[in-house]
C-alpha atoms as one frame of an Amber mdcrd trajectory, in Angstrom:
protein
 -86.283  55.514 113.785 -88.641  57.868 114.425 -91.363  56.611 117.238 -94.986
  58.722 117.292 -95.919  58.056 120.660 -94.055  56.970 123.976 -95.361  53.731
 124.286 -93.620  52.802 120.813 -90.143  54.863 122.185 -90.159  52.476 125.101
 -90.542  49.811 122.567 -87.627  50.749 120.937 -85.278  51.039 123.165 -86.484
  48.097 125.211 -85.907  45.879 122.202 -82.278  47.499 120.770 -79.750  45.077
 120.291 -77.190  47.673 119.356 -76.673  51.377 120.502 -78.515  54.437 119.826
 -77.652  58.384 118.825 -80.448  59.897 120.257 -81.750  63.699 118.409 -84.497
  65.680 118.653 -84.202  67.728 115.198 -80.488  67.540 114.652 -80.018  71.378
 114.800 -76.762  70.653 117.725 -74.986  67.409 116.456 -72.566  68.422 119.738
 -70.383  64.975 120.459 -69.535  62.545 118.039 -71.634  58.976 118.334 -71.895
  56.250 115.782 -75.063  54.510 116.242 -78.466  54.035 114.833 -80.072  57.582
 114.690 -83.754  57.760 117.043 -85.538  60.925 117.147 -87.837  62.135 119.202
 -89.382  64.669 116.173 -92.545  62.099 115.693 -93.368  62.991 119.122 -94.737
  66.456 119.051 -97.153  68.828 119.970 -98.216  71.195 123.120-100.296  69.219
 125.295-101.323  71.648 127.840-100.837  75.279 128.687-101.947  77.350 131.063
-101.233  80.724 130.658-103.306  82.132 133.948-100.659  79.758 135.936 -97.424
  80.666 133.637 -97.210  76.554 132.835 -96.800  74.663 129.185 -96.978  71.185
 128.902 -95.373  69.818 125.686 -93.921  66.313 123.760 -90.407  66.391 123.529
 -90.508  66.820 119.983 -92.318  69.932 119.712 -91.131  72.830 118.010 -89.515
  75.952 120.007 -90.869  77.607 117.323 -94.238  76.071 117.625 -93.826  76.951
 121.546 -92.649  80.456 121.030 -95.495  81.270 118.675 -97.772  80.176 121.357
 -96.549  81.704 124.177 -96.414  85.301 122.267 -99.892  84.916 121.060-100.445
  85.674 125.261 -97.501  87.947 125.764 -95.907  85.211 127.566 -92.048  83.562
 126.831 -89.374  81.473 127.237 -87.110  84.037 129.924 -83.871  81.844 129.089
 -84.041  82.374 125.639 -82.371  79.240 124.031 -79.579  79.314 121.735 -80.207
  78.617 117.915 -76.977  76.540 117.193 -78.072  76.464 113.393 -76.346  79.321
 112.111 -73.228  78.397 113.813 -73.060  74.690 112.823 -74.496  75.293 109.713
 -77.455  72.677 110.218 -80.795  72.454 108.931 -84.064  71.368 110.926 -86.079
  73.038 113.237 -84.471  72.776 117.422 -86.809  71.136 119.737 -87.837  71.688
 123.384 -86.464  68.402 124.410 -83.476  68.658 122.765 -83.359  72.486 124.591
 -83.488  70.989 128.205 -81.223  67.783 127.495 -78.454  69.863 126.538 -79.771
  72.739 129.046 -79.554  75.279 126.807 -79.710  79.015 128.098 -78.941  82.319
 126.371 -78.162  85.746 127.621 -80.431  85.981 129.894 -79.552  83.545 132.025
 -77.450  86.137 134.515 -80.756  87.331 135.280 -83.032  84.706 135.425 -81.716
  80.728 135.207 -81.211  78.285 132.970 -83.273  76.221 131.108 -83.358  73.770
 133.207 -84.197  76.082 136.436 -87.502  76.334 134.525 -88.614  72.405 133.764
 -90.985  72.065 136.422 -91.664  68.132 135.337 -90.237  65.270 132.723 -91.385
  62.394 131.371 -88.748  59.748 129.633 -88.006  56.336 128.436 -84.653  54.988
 130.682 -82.218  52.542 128.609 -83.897  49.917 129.963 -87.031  50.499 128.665
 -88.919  51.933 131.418 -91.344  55.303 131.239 -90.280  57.320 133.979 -92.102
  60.559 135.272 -90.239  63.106 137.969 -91.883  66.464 138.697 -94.574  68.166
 138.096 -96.423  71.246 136.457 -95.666  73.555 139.895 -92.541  75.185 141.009
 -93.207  73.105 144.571 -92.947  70.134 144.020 -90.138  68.177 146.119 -91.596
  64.725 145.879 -88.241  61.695 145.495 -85.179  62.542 143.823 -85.184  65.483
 141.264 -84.700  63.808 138.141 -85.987  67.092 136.241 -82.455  68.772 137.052
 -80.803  65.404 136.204 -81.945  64.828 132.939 -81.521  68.918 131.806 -77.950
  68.489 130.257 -77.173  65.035 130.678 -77.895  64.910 126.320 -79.618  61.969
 125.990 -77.282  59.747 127.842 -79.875  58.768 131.159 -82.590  58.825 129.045
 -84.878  60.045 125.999 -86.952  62.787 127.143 -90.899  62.477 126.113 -92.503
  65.389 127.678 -91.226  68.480 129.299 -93.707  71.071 131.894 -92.263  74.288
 131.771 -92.819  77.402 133.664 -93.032  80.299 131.611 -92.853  84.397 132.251
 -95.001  87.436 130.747 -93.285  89.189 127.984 -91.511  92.844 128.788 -92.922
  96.346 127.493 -89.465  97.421 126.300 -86.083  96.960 126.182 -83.004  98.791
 125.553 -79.545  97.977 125.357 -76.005 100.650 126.947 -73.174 100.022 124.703
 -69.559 101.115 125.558 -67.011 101.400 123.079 -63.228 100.775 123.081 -62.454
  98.881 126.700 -59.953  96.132 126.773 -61.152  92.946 128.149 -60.142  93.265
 131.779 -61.808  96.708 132.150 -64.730  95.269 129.887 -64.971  92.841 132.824
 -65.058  94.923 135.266 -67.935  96.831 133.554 -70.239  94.457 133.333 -69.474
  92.327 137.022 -70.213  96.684 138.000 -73.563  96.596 136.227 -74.573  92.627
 136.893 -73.702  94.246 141.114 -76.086  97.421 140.667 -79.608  97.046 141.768
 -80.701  98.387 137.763 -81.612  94.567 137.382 -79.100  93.687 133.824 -80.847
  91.200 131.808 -77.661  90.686 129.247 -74.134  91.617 129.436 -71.603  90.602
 126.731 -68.376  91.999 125.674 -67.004  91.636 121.932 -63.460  92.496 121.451
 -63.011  92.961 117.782 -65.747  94.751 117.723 -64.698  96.986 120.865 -68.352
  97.052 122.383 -69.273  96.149 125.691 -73.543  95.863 126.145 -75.473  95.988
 128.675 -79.704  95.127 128.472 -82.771  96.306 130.246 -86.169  95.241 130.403
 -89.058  95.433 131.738 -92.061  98.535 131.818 -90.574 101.105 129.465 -90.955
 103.765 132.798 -88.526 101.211 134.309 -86.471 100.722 131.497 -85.528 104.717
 130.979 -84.800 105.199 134.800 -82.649 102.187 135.054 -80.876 102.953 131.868
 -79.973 106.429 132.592 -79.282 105.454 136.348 -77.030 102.523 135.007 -75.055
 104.907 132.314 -74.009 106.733 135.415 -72.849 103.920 137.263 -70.526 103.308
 134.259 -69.584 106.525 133.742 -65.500 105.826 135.192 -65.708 103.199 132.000
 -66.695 105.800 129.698 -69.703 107.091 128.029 -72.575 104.753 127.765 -74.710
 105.703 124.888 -77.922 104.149 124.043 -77.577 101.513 120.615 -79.813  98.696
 118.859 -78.609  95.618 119.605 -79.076  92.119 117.903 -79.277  90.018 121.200
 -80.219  87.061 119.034 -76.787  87.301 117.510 -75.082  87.668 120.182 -76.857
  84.654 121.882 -76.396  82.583 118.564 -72.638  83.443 117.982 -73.470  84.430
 114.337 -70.216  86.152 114.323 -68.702  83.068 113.829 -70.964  81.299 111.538
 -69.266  81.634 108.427 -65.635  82.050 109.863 -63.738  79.065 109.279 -61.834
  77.262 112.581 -62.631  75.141 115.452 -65.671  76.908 118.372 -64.791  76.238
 121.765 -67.450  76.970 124.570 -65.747  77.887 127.997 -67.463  78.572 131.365
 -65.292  80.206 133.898 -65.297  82.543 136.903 -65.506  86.094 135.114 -62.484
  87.054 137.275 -60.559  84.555 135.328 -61.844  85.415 131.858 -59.416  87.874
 130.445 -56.714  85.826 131.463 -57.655  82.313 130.173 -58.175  84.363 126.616
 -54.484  85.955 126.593 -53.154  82.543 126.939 -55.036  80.597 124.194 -53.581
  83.437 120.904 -57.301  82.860 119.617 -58.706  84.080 116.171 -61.486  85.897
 117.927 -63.422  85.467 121.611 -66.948  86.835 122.515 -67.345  87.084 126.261
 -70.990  86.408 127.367 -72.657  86.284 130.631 -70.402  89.113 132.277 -67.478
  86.810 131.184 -67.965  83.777 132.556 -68.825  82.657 128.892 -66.686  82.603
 126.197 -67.055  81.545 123.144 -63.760  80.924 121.368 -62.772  80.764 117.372
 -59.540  78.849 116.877 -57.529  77.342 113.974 -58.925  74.035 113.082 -57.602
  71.173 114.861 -56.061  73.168 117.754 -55.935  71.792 121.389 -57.990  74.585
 123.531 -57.351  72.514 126.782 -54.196  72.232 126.145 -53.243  75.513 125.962
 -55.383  76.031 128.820 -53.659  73.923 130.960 -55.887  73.128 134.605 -58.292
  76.339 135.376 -62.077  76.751 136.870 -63.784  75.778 134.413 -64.711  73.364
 131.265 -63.683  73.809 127.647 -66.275  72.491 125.228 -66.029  71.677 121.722
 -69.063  73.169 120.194 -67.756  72.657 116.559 -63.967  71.252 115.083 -61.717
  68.226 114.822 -63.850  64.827 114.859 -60.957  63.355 117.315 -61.157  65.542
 120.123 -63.548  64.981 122.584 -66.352  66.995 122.970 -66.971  67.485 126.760
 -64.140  68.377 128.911 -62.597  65.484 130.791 -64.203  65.013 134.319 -62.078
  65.136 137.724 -62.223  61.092 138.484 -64.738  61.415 141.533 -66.878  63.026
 139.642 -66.756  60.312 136.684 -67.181  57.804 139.106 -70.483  59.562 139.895
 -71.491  60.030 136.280 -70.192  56.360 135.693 -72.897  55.287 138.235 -75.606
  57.100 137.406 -75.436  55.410 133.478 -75.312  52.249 134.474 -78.200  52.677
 136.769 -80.850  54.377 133.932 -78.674  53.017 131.058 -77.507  49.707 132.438
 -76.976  48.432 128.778 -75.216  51.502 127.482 -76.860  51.979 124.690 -78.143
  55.930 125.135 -75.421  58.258 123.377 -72.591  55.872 124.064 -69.417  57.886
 125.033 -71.368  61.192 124.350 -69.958  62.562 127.519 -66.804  60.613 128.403
């Protein structure tokens, strides 16, 4: 099912008898449901943008790479840079900006400047019920009832299908550059980049890769700004070694293409960065990348292997970005918290029908 306007969604889901795997273009097939497919692709298109007031306006289906294309035509962007899980999960279609904020997805940047749902300034969706619901609006003020907006960004489909998404948007830099470090372990990597993320040189990405032995560290901004703050910044490192200048393939780094064509299970963890190096020496994985001055890791381990397990209890939540069909996908909640989640469903998706046991 693939609705063309809202009106019809509504109609839809109003009139299901059975339950529904909600997608926008199937590029992040993250969490195992079995029910009628319903995509919000027919749904597409920019419907306002404003470039003098940094603010886009678009269907749920649209594009990012519709979206991008429009913004750089202005020198304008998405600052939070969304993941392309294609290459990683080997899947075909073109990612969506509604399927972007449901699953909140965020890339490197992030450290410096939010996620993507810190920039949704408004939503509109379709509840499980049936109902068209509107939260927000297309200004960063805007404090009116509840904020749904933040609700809905990562919840995946299971409070609601999202029709329209107002975004607030930033100018594009002049340059960038990128410090690399070679040869620290992952403790000292660590301690690198929580150093650099702590300067005021204003880090807009800072990732470590182990098997590779680099440790990199990105500027932007004016390109006067950009030379003082990476020469300033190379001396701030300079008890980790020498911090040379390098290209570097942020994209990559963002997209985990490093593990695209490696066979195994890919585990997403989010952790303190103090607690990084030490959650990865207990695990005996195939390979780790540490994003987000280690408090992301992405993890490569033999198929079929229990991360959380191994684990055992830590701060933090293991997900299951790509592996074994039986394991869940989403790390367990704590039971208050469930009880919470629980609650929310069963108010916007009294029937559960949205993404059935997505989440749980």
């Amino acid at each position: 099912m693939t609705p063309k306007s809202e009106q019809e969604l509504a109609e839809i889901i109003a009139g299901s008898d059975g339950p529904l795997r909600i997608m926008g273009g199937g590029t992040r097939p993250i969490g195992r449901v079995e029910a009628a497919p319903l995509s919000t692709g027919g749904m597409s298109g920019i419907t306002l943008y404003e470039p003098g007031a940094l603010t886009l306006v678009a269907q749920a289906g649209t594009p990012v790479a519709e979206i991008t294309a429009a913004l750089a035509a202005e020198n304008q962007r998405l600052a939070f840079e969304p993941m392309d899980h294609r290459p990683l999960l080997g899947t075909v279609g073109e990612p969506t900006i509604g399927g972007v904020i449901a699953a909140n997805v965020s890339g490197p940047r992030r450290i410096a400047v939010g996620a993507a749902r810190d920039f949704a300034l408004g939503v509109r969706f379709v509840d499980g019920a049936g109902r068209i619901i509107k939260n927000g609006g297309r200004v960063m003020k805007n404090v009116t009832g509840y904020d749904l907006v933040k609700l809905m960004a990562g919840s995946y489909g299971t409070l609601g299908v999202l029709t329209e998404v107002a975004l607030k948007v930033l100018p594009d830099v002049e340059a960038a550059t990128s410090l690399v470090l070679d040869g620290l372990d992952d403790t000292t990597a660590i301690q690198a980049m929580s150093a650099a993320l702590g300067s005021p040189y204003e880090v807009s990405g800072v990732a470590h890769d182990p098997q590779a032995g680099k440790t990199r560290f990105r500027l932007e901004g004016f390109a006067s700004s950009v030379a003082y703050r990476a020469a300033a910044l190379g001396k701030a490192l300079a008890r980790f070694g020498t911090a040379v200048e390098a290209d570097t393939d942020w994209a990559a780094i963002r997209d985990v293409t490093a593990f695209a064509r490696q066979a195994g299970d890919v585990w997403r963890i989010s952790t303190k960065p103090s607690e990084a190096a030490a959650l990865v020496a207990r695990i005996g994985a195939d390979a780790v990348q540490y994003d987000w001055g280690g408090g992301l890791i992405w993890v490569l381990m033999p198929g079929g292997a229990d991360l959380r397990a191994l684990l055992g209890a830590f701060d933090g939540h293991a997900t299951l970005i790509r592996g074994a069909v039986d394991t869940p996908s989403f790390q367990p909640e704590p039971a208050p918290l469930a009880a919470i989640s629980a609650g929310l469903r069963a108010k916007f998706d009294p029937r559960g029908i949205l993404n059935l046991g997505m989440m749980t």
